[in-house]
N, C-alpha and C positions, 0 to 999 in steps of 0.2 A: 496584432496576432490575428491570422484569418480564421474564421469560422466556417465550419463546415454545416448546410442547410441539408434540407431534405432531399434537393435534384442530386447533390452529390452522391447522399448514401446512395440514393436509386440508384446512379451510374455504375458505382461499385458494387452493390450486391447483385446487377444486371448483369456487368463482365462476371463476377465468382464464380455464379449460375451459369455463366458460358463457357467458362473456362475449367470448373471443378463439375460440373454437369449435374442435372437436378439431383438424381439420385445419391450422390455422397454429400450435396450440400447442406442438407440437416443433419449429418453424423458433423461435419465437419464444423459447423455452428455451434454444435454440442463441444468438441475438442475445444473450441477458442473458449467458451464459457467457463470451462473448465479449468481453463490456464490464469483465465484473468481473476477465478476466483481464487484459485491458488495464490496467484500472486498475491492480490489482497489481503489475504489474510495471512501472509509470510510478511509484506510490511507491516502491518497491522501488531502482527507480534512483532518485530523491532521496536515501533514505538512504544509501544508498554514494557517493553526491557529499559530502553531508554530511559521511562519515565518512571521507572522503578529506581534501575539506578540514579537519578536527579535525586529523588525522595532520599535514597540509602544515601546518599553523600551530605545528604543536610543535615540526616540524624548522627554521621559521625562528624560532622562537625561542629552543633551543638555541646557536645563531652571536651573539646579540646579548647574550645573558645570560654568555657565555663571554668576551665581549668587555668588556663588562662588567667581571668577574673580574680581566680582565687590567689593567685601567685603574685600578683598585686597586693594586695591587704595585707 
């Protein structure tokens, strides 16, 4: 997998700067920061739904598997 070093960013936040021009390129730093936080924290909450339901499936399966048990004896 290749890694990205620090000449690269340079080259990229060099063209941004050229191409979004200095003045909207800190609004627009802002914008991206904003998205990837969002994102973040939209997976974020996935995996703890996730990990809630794992939990909630083990506690309804403890009841059936005990009953189970008993349907034995």
């Amino acid at each position: 997998m290749p890694t990205i070093g620090w000449f690269e960013i340079l080259i990229v936040v060099a063209v941004a700067i050229i191409v979004i021009g200095p003045k909207d390129f800190p609004y627009m730093l802002k914008k991206v920061g904003s998205w990837i936080g969002t994102t973040k924290r939209y997976i974020s909450n996935i995996q703890n739904e996730v990990a809630d339901l794992d939990i909630n499936s083990n506690e309804i399966q403890k009841p059936i598997e005990e009953k189970k048990d008993n349907d034995k004896i």
